[in-house]
N, C-alpha and C positions, 0 to 999 in steps of 0.2 A: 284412343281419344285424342285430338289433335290440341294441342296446346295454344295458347296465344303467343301472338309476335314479342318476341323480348330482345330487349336491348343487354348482351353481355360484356362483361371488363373482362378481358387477359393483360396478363403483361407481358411484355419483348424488350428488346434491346432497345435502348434509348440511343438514338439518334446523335452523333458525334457534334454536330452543330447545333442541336437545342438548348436555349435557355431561357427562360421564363422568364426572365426580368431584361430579355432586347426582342426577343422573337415573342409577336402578340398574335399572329396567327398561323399557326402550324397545319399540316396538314394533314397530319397521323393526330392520335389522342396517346401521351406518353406516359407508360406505368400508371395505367389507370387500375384502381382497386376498389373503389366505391363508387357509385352512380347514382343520378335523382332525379326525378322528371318537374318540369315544369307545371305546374298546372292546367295550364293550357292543353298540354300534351306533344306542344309544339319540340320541345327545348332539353335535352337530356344534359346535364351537368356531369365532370368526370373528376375524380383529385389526382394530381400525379405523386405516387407515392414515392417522394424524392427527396434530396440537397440542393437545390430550395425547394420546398413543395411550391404545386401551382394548383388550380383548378381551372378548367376548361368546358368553353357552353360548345354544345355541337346541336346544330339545328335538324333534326326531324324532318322527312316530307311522304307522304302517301306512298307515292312508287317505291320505297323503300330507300331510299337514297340518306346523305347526310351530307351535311357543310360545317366543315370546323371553323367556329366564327371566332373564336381565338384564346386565352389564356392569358392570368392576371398571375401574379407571386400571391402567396398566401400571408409572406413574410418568418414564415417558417419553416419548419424541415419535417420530412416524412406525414405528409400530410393523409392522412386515413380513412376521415368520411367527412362526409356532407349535406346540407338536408336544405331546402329552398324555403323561405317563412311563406306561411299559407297566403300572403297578401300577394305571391311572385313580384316581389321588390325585392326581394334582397337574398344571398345567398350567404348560407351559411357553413363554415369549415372549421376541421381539428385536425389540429397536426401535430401526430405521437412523439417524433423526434422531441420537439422543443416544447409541447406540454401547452401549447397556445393556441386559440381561438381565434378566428377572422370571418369581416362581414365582408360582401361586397355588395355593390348597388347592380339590379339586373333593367337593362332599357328596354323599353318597346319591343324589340327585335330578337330577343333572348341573350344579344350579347352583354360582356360580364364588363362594367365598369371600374375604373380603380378601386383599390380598397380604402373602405369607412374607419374600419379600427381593427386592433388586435392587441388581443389581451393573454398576458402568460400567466400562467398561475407560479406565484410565487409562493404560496404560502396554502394550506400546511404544509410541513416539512415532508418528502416523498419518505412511502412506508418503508417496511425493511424490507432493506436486498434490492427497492424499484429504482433510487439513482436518478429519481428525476421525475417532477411533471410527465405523465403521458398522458395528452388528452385525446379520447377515443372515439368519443361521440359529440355531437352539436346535433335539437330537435328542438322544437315549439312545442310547445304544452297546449292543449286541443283547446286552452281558454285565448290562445293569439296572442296574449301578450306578455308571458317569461317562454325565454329560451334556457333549457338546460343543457348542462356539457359535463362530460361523466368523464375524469380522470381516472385511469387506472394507475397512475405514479400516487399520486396523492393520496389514495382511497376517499375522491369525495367527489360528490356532486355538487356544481353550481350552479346558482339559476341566477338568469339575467332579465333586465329587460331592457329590450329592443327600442330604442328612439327612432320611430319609423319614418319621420323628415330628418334624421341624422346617419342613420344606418351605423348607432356607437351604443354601446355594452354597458350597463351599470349594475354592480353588482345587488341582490337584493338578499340571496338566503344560500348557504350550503349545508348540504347535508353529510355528516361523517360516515364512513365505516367502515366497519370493522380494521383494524391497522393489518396491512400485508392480505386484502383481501381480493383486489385487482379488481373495481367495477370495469367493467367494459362497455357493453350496450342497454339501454332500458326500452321499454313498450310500455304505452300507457293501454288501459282499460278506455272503451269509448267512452263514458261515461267520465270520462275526465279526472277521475278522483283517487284512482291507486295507477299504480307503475310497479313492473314487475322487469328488478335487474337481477343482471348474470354479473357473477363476479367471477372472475376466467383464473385465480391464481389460488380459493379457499375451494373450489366448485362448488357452488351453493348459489340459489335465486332467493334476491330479498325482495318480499314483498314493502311496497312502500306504501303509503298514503301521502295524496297531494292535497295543498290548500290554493283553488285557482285565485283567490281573492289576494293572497301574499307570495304566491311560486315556492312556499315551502314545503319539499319534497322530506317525507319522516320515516326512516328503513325500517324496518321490524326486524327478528331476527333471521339469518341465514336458513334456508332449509334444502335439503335432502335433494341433489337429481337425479337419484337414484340408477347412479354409474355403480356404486359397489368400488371393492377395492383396483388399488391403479390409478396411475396419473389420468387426470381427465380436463379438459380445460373449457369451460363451458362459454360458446361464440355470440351468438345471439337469442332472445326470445323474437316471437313473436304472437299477437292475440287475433283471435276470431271475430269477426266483424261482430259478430252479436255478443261479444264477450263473453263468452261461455267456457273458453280453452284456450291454454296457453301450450306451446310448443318453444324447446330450448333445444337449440345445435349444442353436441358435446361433441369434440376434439381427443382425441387417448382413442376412447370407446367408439369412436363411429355410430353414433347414435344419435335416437331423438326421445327428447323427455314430452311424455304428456301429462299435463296438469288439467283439473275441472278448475275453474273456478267458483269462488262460494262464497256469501256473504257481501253480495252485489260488488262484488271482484276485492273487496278487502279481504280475501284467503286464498290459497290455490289447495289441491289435494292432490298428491301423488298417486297418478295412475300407475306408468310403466314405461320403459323407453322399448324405442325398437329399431332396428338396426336402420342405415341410412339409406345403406348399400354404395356408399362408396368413402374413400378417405378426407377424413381431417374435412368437416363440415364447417367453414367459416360465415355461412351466410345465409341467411334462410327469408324469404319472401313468397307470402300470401297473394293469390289472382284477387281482382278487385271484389269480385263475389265471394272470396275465401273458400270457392271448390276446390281449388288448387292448393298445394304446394310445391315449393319448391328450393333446394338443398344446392348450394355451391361446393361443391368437396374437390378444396383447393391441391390437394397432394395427388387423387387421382386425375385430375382434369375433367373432372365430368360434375353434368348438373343432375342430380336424380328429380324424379317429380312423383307426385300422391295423391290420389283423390282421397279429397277431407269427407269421409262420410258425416253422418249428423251427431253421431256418437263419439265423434273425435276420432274415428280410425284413422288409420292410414293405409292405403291401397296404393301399390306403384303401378304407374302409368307407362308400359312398358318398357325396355331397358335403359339405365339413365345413358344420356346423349352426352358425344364429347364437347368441350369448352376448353382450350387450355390453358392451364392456367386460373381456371375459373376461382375469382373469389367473389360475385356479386352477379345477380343474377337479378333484373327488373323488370317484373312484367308489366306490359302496355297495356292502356283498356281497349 
């Protein structure tokens, strides 16, 4: 079955004369590790995952081409993901090094304006043994207006809201947990009202409940991904367009968790995992229709892919293809 066109990140050598804070339009994309499209579908964003981080818009065009329209500083370091606010005004970044968050303004054109603000998290003190803020993830809550950013240093979730004539951060609610748990990534339920995170360092998915009215994100207790004994370090979820099933990359185990969801998504229930088919799974994204999936498995190079039957199987679409390097894999509509 033939896959749709995707936009992939590897990484290579970084360029001896690159630097993000003189050089604003390069012409390679440098240590790119995360990717996000525009809404438009014109505009694919990239972070470089560096000393200084940066993020870079690269323009899209039919014939398959691209134009690197240039690169802003993050104002941080090791910059990890990235996510566009649903209004494509403004871009949003975290960058693991420094444990800090940054906006930037996006123009007409898809290219990236200086940056609005950035915020480190200072406080709570990082769990044990983490040695510092690492903020992992930045996303919009489907109400449009708190943006969440899921520290694995800190064990906590914070949620912001977005000044959307200011493109500036004001904190409104965090959520704790568990101490030495490592959030990583969260998925919300379409229905806007539970989020289900991976915490990469306890391996355990908490189910949360959201309040869109205040951005207050509330964790339940950790459960089960039913890795079994053995280091496992659980990378991303993601949910089914109808909400019905959640899937979690597991890292140790080379696997994939499936969960039902139940209780119009404030439960999941442990199905079963099953292998990925290939190593060290960092990154996992659904086709727009959710027939797809599909696996970045960063240690082998390759991206596996799956037809999602209705009953939440998973079927591989024949063998997975190389990428190297591969840790983020985005599929185009």
């Amino acid at each position: 079955m033939p896959v749709p066109a995707l936009a992939r990140a590897t990484t290579g050598p970084t360029p001896r004369h690159y630097n993000p804070l003189t050089h604003t339009k390069p012409t390679r994309v440098v240590d790119p590790s995360y990717l996000a499209l525009h809404p438009s579908g014109s505009t694919v964003y990239a972070v470089a995952e560096q000393d200084p981080g940066a993020v870079t818009a690269v323009r899209l065009t039919p014939d398959g081409t691209y134009e690197v329209l240039g690169s802003r500083p993050t104002g941080g370091s090791g910059t990890t993901h990235l996510s566009v606010h649903p209004s494509g005004r403004w871009l949003l970044s975290a960058d693991y090094g420094s444990g800090s968050v940054a906006v930037h303004p996006i123009a007409e054109d898809g290219s990236l304006g200086e940056r609005t603000d950035l915020v480190t998290h200072s406080s709570p003190p990082p769990g044990p043994g983490q040695g510092g803020p690492h903020a992992h993830q930045i996303v919009t809550a489907p109400d449009g207006g708190h943006v969440l950013a899921v520290d694995l240093g800190t064990d906590t979730v914070y949620t912001y809201a977005l000044d959307e004539s200011a493109g500036t951060l004001t904190e409104v609610s965090r959520a704790a947990l568990a101490p030495g748990s490592g959030p990583r990534h969260l998925a919300f339920h379409p229905d806007g009202r539970s989020a289900y995170l991976a915490c990469e360092l306890d391996n355990t998915l908490v189910v949360c409940a959201y309040d869109p009215a205040t951005g207050a994100l509330t964790p339940g207790p950790g459960q089960s991904t039913g890795t079994g004994s053995g280091t496992s370090y659980p990378a991303q979820p993601v949910v089914t367009g109808d909400g019905a099933y959640v899937y979690l990359a597991n890292r140790g185990p080379n696997s994939l968790t499936r969960y039902a969801v139940e209780n119009d998504g404030a439960a999941v229930r442990l199905l079963d995992t099953v292998p990925v088919g290939g190593d060290w799974p960092r990154q996992l994204a659904l086709s727009p229709d959710s027939s797809l999936l599909f696996a970045a498995n960063q240690r082998s190079s390759t991206v596996t892919v799956f037809r999602v039957g209705p009953d939440c199987s998973l079927t591989a679409v024949g063998d997975p293809f190389p990428a190297p390097v591969a840790v983020c894999v985005l599929p185009l509509p």
